[in-house]
BALUM-592363 format. One line per 3 residues: number of its first residue (from 1); their letters; for each residue x, y, z of C-alpha. Coordinates in nm, 2 decimals, decimal comma. Layout:
% BALUM-592363
NUM	a	X Y Z  ... $
***
This chain:
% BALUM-592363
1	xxx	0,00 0,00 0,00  0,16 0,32 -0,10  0,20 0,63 0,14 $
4	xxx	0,08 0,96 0,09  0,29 1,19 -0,06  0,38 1,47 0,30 $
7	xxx	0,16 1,74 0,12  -0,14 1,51 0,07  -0,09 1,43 0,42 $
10	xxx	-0,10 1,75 0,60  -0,35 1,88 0,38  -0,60 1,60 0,51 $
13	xxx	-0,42 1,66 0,88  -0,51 2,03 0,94  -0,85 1,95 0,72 $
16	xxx	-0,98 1,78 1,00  -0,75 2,01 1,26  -0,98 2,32 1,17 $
19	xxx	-1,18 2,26 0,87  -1,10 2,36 0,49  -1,37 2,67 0,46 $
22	xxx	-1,62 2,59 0,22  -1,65 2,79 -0,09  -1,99 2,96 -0,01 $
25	xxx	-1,84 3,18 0,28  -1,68 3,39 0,00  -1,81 3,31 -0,33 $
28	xxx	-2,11 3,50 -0,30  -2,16 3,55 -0,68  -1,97 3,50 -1,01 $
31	xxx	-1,66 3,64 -0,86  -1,51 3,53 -0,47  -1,49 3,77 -0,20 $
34	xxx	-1,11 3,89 -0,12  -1,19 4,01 0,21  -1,42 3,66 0,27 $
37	xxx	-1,13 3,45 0,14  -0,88 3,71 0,34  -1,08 3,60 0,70 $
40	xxx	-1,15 3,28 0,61  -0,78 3,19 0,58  -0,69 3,40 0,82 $
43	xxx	-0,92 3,18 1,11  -0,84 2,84 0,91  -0,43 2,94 1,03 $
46	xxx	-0,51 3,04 1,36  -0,74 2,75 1,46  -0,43 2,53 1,30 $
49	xxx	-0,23 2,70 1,58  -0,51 2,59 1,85  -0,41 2,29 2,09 $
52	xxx	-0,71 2,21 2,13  -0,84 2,15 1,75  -0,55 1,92 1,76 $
55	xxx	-0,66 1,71 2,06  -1,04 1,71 1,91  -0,85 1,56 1,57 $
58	xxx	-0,66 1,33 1,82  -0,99 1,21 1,99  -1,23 1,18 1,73 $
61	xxx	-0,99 0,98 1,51  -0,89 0,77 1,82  -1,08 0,75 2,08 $
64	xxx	-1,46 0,77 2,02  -1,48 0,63 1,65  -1,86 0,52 1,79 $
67	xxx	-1,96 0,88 1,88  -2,30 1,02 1,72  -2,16 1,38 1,78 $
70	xxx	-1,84 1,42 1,55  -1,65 1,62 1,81  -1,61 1,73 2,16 $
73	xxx	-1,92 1,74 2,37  -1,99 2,09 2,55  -1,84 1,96 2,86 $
76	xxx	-1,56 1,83 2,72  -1,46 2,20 2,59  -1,56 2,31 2,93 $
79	xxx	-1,32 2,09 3,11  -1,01 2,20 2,89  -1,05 2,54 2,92 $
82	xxx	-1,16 2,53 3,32  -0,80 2,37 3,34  -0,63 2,59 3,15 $
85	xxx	-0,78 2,89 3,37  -0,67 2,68 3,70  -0,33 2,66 3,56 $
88	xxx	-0,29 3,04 3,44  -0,43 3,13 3,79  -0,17 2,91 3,97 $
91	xxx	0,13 3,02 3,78  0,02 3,37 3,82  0,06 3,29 4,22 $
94	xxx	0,39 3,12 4,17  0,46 3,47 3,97  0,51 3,67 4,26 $
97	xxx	0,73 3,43 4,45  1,00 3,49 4,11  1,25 3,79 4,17 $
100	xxx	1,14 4,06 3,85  1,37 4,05 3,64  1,31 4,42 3,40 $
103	xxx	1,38 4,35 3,03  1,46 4,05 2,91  1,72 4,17 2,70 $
106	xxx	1,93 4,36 2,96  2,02 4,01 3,14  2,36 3,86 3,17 $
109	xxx	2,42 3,47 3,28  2,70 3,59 3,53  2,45 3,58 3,82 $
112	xxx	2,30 3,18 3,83  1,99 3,33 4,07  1,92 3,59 3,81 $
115	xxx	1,91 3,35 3,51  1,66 3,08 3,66  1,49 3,37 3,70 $
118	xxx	1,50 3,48 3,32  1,37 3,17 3,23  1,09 3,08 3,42 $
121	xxx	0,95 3,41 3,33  1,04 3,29 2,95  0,83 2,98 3,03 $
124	xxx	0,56 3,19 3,21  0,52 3,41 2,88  0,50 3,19 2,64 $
127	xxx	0,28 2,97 2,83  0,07 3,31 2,85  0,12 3,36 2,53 $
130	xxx	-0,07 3,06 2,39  -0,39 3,03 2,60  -0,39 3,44 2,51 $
133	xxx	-0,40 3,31 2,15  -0,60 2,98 2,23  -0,85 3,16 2,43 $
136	xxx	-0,87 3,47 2,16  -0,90 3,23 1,88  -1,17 3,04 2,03 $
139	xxx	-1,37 3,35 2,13  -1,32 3,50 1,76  -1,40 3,16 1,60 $
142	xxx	-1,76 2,97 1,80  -1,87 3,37 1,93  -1,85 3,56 1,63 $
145	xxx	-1,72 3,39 1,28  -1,84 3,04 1,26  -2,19 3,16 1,21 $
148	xxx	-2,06 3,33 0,90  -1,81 3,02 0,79  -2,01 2,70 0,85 $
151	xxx	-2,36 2,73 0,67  -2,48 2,40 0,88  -2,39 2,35 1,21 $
154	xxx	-2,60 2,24 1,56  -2,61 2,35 1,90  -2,78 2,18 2,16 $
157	xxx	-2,87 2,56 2,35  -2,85 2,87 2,30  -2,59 2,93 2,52 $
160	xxx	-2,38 2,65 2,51  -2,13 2,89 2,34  -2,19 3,16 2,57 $
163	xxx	-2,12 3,06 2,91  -1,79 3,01 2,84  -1,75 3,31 2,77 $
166	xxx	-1,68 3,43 3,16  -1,40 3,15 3,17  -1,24 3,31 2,82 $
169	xxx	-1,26 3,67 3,00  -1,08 3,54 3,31  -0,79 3,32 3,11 $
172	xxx	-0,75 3,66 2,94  -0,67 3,86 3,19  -0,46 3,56 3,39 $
175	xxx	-0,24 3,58 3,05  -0,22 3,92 3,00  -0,09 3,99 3,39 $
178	xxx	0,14 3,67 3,32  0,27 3,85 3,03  0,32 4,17 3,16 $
181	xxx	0,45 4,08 3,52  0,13 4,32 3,71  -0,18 4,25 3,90 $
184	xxx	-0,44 4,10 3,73  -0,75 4,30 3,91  -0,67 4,63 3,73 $
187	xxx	-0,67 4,45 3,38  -0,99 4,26 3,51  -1,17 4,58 3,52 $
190	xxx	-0,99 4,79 3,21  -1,13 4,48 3,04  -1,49 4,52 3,14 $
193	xxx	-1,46 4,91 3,00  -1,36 5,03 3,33  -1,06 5,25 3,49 $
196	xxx	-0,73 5,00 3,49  -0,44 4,87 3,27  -0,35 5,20 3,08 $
199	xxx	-0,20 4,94 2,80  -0,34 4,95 2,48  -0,41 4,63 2,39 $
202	xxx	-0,65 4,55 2,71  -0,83 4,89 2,56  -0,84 4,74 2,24 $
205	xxx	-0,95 4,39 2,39  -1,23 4,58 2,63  -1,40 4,69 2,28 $
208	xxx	-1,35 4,41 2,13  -1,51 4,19 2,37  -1,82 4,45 2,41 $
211	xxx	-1,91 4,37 2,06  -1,88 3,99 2,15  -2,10 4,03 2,45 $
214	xxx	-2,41 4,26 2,22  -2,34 4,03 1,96  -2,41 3,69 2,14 $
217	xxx	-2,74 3,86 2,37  -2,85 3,92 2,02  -2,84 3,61 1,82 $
220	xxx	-2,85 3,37 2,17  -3,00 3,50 2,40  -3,41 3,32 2,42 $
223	xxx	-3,62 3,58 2,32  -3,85 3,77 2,50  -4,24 3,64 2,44 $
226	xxx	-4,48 3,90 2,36  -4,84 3,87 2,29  -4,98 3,93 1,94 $
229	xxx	-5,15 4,17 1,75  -5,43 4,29 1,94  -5,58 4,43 1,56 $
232	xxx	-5,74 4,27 1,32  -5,79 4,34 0,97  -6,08 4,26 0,78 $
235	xxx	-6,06 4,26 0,41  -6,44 4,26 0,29  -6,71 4,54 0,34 $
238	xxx	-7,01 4,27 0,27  -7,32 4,18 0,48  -7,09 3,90 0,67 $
241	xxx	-6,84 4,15 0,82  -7,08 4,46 0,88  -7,33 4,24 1,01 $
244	xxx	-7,15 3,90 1,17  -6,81 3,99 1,21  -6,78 4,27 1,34 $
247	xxx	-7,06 4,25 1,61  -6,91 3,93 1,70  -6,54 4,08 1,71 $
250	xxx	-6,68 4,38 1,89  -6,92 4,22 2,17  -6,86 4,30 2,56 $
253	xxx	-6,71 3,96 2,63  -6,40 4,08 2,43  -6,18 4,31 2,49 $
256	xxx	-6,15 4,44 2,17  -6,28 4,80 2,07  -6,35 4,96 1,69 $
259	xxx	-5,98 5,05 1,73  -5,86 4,78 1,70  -6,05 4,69 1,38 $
262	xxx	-5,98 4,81 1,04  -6,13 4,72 0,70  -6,02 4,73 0,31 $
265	xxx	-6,22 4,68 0,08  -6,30 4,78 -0,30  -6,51 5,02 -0,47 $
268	xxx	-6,78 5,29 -0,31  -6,95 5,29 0,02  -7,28 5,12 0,04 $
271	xxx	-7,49 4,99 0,33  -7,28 4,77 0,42  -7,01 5,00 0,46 $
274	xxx	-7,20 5,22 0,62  -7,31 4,98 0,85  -6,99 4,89 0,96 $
277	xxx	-6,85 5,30 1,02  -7,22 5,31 1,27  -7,02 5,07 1,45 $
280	xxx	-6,73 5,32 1,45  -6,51 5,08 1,21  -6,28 5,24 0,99 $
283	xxx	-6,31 5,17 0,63  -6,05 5,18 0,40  -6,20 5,18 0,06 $
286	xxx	-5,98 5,13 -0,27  -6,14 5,22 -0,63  -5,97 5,23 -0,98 $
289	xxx	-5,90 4,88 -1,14  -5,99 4,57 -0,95  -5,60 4,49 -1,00 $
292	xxx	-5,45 4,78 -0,88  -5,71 4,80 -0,59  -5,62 4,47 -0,46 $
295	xxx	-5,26 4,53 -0,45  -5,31 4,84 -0,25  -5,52 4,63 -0,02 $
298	xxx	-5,25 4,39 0,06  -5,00 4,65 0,04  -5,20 4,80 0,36 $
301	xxx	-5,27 4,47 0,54  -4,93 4,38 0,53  -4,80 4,68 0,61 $
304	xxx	-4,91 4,70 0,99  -4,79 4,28 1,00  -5,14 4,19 1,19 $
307	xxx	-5,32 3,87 1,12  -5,63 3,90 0,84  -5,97 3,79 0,79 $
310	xxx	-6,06 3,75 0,42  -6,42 3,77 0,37  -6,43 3,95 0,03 $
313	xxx	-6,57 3,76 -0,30  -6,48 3,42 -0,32  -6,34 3,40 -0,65 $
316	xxx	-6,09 3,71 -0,51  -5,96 3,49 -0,20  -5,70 3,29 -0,36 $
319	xxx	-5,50 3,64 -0,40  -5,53 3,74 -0,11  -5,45 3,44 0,11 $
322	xxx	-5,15 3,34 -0,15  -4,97 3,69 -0,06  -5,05 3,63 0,33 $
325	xxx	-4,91 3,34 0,35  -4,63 3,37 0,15  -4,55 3,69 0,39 $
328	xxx	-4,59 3,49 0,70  -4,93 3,64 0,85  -5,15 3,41 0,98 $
331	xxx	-5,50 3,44 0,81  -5,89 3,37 0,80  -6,04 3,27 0,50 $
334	xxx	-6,39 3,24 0,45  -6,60 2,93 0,27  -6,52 2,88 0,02 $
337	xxx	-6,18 2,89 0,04  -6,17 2,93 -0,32  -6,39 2,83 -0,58 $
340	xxx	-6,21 2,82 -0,95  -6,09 2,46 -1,03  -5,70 2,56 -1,12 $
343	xxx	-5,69 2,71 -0,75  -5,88 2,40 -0,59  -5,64 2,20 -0,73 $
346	xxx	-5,39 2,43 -0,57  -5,51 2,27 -0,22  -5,54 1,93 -0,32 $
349	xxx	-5,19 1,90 -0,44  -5,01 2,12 -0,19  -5,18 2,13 0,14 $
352	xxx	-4,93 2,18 0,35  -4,81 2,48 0,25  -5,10 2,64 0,38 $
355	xxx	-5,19 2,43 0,71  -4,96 2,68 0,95  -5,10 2,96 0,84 $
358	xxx	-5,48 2,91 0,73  -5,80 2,91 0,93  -6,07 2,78 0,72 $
361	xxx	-6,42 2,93 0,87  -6,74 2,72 0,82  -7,01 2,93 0,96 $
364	xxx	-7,26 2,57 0,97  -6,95 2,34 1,06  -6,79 2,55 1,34 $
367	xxx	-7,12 2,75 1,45  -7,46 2,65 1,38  -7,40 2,30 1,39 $
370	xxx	-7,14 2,31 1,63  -7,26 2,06 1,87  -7,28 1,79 1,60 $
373	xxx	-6,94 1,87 1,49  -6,82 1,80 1,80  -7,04 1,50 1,89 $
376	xxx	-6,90 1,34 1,54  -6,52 1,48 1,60  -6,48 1,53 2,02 $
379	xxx	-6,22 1,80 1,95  -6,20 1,96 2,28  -6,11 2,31 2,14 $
382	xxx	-6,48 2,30 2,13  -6,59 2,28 2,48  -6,61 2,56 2,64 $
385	xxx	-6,84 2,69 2,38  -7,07 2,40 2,44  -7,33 2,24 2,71 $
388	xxx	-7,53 1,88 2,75  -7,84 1,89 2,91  -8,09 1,58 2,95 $
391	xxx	-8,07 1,25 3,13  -7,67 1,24 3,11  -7,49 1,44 3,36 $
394	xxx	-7,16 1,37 3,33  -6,93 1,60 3,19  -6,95 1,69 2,82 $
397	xxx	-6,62 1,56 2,69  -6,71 1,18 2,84  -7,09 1,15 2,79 $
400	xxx	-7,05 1,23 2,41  -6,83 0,95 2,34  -7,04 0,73 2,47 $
403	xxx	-7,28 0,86 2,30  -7,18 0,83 1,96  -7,03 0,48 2,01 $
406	xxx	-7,41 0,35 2,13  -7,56 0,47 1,80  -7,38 0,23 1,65 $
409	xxx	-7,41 0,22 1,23  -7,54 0,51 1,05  -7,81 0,39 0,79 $
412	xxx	-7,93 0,70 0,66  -7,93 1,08 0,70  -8,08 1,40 0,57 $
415	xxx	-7,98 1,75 0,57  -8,21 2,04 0,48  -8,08 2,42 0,40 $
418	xxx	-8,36 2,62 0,26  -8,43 2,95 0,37  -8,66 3,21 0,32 $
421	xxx	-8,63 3,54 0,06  -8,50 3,74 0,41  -8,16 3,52 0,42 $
424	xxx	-8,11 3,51 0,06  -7,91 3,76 -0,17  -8,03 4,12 -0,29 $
427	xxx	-7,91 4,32 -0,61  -7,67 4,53 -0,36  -7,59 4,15 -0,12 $
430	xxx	-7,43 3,86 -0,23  -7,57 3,90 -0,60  -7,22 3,76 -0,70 $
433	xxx	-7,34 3,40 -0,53  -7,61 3,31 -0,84  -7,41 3,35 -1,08 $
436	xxx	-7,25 3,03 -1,26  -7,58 2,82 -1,24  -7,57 2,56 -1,01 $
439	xxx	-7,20 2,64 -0,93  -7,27 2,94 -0,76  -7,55 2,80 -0,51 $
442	xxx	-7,34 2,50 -0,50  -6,98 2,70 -0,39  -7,25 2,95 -0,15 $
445	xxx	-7,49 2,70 0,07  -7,47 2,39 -0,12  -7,08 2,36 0,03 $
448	xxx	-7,23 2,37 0,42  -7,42 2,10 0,36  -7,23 1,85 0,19 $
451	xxx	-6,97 1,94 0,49  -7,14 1,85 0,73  -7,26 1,53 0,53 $
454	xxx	-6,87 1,47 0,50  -6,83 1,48 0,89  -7,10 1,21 0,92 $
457	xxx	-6,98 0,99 0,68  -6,60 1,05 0,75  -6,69 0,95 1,13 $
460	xxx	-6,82 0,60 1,01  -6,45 0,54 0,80  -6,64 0,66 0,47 $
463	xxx	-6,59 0,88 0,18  -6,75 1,13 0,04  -6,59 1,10 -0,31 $
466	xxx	-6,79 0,80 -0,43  -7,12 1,05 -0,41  -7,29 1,01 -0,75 $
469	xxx	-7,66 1,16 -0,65  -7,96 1,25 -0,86  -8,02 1,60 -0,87 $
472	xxx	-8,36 1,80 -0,88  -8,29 2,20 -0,95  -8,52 2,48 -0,88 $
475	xxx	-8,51 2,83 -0,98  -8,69 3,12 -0,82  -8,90 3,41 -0,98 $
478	xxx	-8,73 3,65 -0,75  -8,38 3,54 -0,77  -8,15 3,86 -0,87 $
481	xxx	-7,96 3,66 -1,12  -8,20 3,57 -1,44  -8,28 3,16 -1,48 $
484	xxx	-7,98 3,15 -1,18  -8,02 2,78 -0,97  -8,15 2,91 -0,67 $
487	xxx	-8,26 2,54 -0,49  -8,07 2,22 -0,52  -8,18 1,88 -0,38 $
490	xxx	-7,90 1,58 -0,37  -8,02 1,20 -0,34  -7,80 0,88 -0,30 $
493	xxx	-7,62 0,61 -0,09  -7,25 0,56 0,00  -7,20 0,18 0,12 $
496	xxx	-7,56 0,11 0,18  -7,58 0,49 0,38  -7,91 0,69 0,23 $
499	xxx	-7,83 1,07 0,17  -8,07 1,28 0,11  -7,93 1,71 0,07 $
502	xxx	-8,14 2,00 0,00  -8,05 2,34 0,01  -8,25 2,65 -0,11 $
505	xxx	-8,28 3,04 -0,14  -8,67 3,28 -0,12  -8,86 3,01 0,01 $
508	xxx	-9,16 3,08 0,17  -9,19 3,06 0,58  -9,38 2,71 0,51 $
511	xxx	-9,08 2,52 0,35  -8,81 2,71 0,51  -8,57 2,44 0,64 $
514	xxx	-8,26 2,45 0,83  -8,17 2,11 1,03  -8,15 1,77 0,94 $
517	xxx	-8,14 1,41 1,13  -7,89 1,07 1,08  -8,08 0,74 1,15 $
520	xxx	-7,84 0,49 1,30  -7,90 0,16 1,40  -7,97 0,20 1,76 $
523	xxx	-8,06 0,55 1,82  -8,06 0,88 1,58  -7,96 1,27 1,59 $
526	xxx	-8,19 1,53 1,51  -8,00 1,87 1,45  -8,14 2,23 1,49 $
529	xxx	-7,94 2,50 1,28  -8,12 2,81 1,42  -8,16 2,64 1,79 $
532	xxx	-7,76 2,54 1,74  -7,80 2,20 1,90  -7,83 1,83 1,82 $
535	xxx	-7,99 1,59 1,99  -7,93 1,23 2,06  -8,18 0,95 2,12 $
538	xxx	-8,14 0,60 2,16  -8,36 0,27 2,08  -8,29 0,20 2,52 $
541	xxx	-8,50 0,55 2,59  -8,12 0,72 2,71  -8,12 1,11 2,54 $
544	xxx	-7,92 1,39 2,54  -7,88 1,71 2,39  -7,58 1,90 2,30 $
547	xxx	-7,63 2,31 2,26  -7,43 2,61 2,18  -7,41 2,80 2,55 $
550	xxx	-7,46 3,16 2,63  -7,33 3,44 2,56  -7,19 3,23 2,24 $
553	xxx	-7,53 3,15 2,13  -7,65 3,58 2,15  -7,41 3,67 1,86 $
556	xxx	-7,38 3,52 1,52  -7,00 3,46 1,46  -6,95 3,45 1,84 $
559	xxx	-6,78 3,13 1,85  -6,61 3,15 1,53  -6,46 3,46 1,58 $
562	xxx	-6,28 3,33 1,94  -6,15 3,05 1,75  -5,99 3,29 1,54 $
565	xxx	-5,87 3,49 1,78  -5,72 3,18 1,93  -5,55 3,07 1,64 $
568	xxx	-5,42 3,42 1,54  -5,30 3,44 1,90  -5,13 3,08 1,96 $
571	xxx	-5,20 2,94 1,60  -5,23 2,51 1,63  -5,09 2,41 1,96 $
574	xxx	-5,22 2,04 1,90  -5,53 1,94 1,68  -5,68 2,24 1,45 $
577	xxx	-6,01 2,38 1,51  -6,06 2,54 1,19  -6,25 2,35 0,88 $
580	xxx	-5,93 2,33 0,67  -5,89 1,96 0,56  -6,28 1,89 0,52 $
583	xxx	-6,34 2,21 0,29  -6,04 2,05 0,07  -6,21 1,74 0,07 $
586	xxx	-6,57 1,85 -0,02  -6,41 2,10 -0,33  -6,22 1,81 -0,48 $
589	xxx	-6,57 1,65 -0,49  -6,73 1,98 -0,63  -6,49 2,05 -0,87 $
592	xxx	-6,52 1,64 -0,97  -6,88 1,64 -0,99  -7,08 1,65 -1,29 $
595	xxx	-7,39 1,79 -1,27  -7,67 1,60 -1,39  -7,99 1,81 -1,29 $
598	xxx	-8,33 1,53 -1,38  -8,53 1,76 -1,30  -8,62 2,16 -1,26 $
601	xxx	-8,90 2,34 -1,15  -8,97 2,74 -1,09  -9,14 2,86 -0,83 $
604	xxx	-9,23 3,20 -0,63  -9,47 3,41 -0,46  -9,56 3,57 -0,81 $
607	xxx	-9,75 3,28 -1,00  -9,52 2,97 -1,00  -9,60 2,93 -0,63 $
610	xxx	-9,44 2,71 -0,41  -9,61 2,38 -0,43  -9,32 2,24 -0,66 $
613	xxx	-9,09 2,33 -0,42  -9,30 2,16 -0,10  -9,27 1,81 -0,36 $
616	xxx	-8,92 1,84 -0,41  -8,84 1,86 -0,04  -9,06 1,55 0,01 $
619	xxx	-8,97 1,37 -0,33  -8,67 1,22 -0,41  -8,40 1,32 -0,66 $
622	xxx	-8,43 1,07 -0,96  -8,13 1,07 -1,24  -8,16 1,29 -1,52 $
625	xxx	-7,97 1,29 -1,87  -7,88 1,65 -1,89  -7,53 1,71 -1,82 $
628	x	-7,51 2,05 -1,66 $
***
């Protein structure tokens, strides 16, 4: 086997004595640093000159070939340099028992007293002089360079670096007293910045280690935890924030006052805005292109760094949220998250880059059906919004369980969202929601239903992506939006599982529905949106019901808006409480489904009537052969 040739060999020696820099601490672009390249060499030398890189090349290639850690452990740094001190400190006592000697140079051999002397303060120096350097090195190198030289490296603390930074100061001052033959207090002090050693270099040192110490409190030193943003921008001026939102933000439970609120939104004032500034809001309202507008929006929301709620058009929230995110603001989105295919797809393939970030509200999911949610999920971020009341009176969080697991099989359920002309849009509210035929009901009311028919179905291990139902569509005389889909009615079965989903704008006070019920084999749930509760009832005469508790139930968007407030304060400490992962779900199956309506119908206070609407509540959905 042939040896290495000496220059090969002391190449891979001081390699692994103090590290060959790697190229990307000076070539920062097409051309290398000089200065980079000057300090990086410059520290590669001097840590060659270090006894102690050469015993952590000695003991790593010797000693501990088994260790996970390629290097000395914390203590084991500690430990060398706590000997060194001990040993500068006990020379610098044997100091003063040695006859001073003046200059070296002026010494003659003639005297043999004289010349033991001369050399143990030789010894004494240039054992001062190298833990000087060793000491100086070390503090230049781990407290102020290496985070510049080694791109990766890991610490187990903060300070693991730091705190031997005390020890460095006093082998210092041990060496420089050594050195110079004089007390070591008065150097002690001119080092901290104080009156001492009139020498120049412990003036230079005393600066230099004052931009060690700032430097290391900055970057090491655990940082101070401070409470977020009390503020809260809203970008929207609709119905939902002058009318939900901002009540909810603004009740007396919360500390939070119209200061603390502000809103953007595009175009002119209206009544919504209007509504919101009688609530002392202010508005910030943008005109000019849509374009433009928006980016002065976001160029105002992220300007002040608070968290967002977006609750402007749906087909504008992909914008905004894309910017927030990518900014590192936590955010609010309301449903739909989105509702254009290419930026559905966005969530489906890339979910995670949203999840730290995102709170996906579901005014049915997280509000009006709360209790169900919960019965179906137990997420206890829902609790303290939340009472039982009936024959079970244990606590909430172990009588639901129970609950659920006695029902046993789901066999069928039904949920109904029809309400009346008084809850559905207006030429100046929500027009934008009829437009797209079905689409558009589908993306606006549609979506809270087949959520919640996702949570049932996902709590008994199924899918909601196998849902192929027959469709019966309705169209109101007073919709805003001419010939726009203004009622929808879903029929079908998953696994054996009946479904049955209406949901419906301007119905008449008679077929106004907003509840539904799940049949399971030994029991069933009847659900009351406006009453937010469910109730449970099973086949061995046990019941219970589950209800949205004051003051949560007084407000609309009470219970949402503390689960914002939470998130935007704390974001996810364990399980999310938002509707994230079920809204992507549901608008893979949206964007999927194809649209076979068997059957439409008008109807309306003005002629049509509503008797074809009372059937199509009580009639099932057969298929139909026009693709829609």
């Amino acid at each position: 086997m042939s040896r290495k040739p000496i220059g090969a060999w002391l190449g891979d020696y001081f390699d692994q004595v103090a590290g060959v820099p790697p190229p990307s601490v000076s070539l920062w672009g097409a051309k290398p640093s000089l200065l980079a390249q000057f300090f990086a060499g410059l520290f590669f030398a001097a840590r060659c000159l270090s006894p102690l890189q050469h015993i952590k090349r000695w003991q790593r290639t010797h000693k501990r070939s088994d260790k996970s850690r390629p290097d000395f452990e914390a203590r084991d740094t500690e430990v060398y340099f706590i000997t060194i001190f001990a040993l500068a400190a006990a020379l610098y006592a044997v100091l003063w028992w040695i006859p001073p000697i003046g200059p070296l140079w002026s010494f003659g051999f003639a005297d043999g007293g004289r010349t033991v002397a001369v050399v143990l303060h030789l010894l004494l120096r240039t054992f001062a002089a190298i833990v000087f350097f060793e000491s100086f090195v070390w503090v230049s190198y781990y407290l102020l360079w290496r985070n510049f030289a080694e791109p990766v490296f890991t610490l187990f603390h903060p300070a693991e670096y730091f705190v031997l930074f005390p020890l460095m100061l006093g082998i210092q001052c041990f060496s420089i007293a050594l050195w110079q033959g004089q007390p070591v207090f008065p150097i002690f002090v001119a080092l901290l910045g104080g009156p001492g050693d009139d020498k120049p270099i412990v003036a230079v040192l005393s600066q230099y280690f004052m931009v060690v110490i700032i430097a290391n409190l900055l970057s090491m030193f655990p940082t101070t935890k401070f409470r977020a943003s009390p503020l809260f921008n809203l970008i929207g001026a609709g119905d939902v924030v002058a009318r939900k939102m901002v009540p909810a933000l603004l009740r007396a439970e919360r500390d939070t006052t119209a200061r603390h609120l502000h809103v953007y939104s595009l175009g002119t004032a209206d009544d919504a805005v209007r509504a919101i500034r009688d609530q002392s809001v202010r508005v910030h309202l943008f005109d000019g292109s849509r374009e433009q507008a928006e980016k002065e929006v976001l160029k105002r929301v992220l300007a002040n760094g608070s968290p967002a709620i977006i609750a402007s058009p749906s087909n504008s929230h992909f914008r905004y949220l894309m910017a927030l995110n990518a900014a590192g603001v936590r955010f609010a989105v309301e449903k739909p998250i989105t509702s254009l295919p290419q930026e559905i797809k966005v969530f489906i393939d890339s979910p995670a880059v949203f999840r730290d970030r995102m709170f996906a509200l579901s005014y049915y999911g997280l509000e009006k059906a709360l209790p169900l949610t919960y019965l179906l999920t137990g997420n206890h971020h829902f609790e303290s919004f939340l009472k039982i009341e009936g024959g079970d009176s244990r606590p909430i969080h172990f009588a639901a369980p129970e609950l659920l697991r006695a029902l046993g099989k789901l066999k069928s359920f039904r949920i109904d969202l029809v309400e009346t002309a008084e809850r559905s849009p207006t030429a100046d509210s929500r027009a934008w929601t009829e437009e797209g035929g079905p689409h558009g009901l589908l993306f606006e009311t549609m979506i809270h239903v087949l959520l919640l028919a996702h949570k049932l179905l996902q709590q008994q291990g199924k899918s909601i992506a196998p849902f192929a139902p027959a469709m019966i569509g309705g169209a109101s005389t007073e919709a805003v939006v001419a010939d726009a889909t203004t009622f929808l009615r879903f029929d079908g079965t998953i696994d054996g599982i009946e479904i049955a989903l209406a949901c419906g704008k301007y119905a008449d006070a008679g077929n106004a529905k907003r509840g539904g019920s799940a049949v399971y084999e030994h029991g069933r749930i009847d659900f009351d949106f406006d009453a937010l509760r469910c109730s449970v009832q099973l086949d061995n005469g046990r019941s219970a019901t589950l209800r949205v508790s004051e003051p949560w139930c007084a407000v609309n968007y009470a219970v949402q808006m503390d689960l914002v407030d939470k998130f935007f304060k704390s974001g996810w400490t364990d399980i999310r409480f938002d509707d994230f992962e079920d809204q992507v779900v549901v608008l893979r199956w949206i964007r999927d489904a194809v649209l076979q309506i068997g059957e439409t119908f008008s109807y309306g206070p003005d002629g049509a009537g509503f008797d074809r609407l009372a059937t199509a509540l009580s009639t099932k959905a057969e298929p139909g052969p026009t693709a829609t």
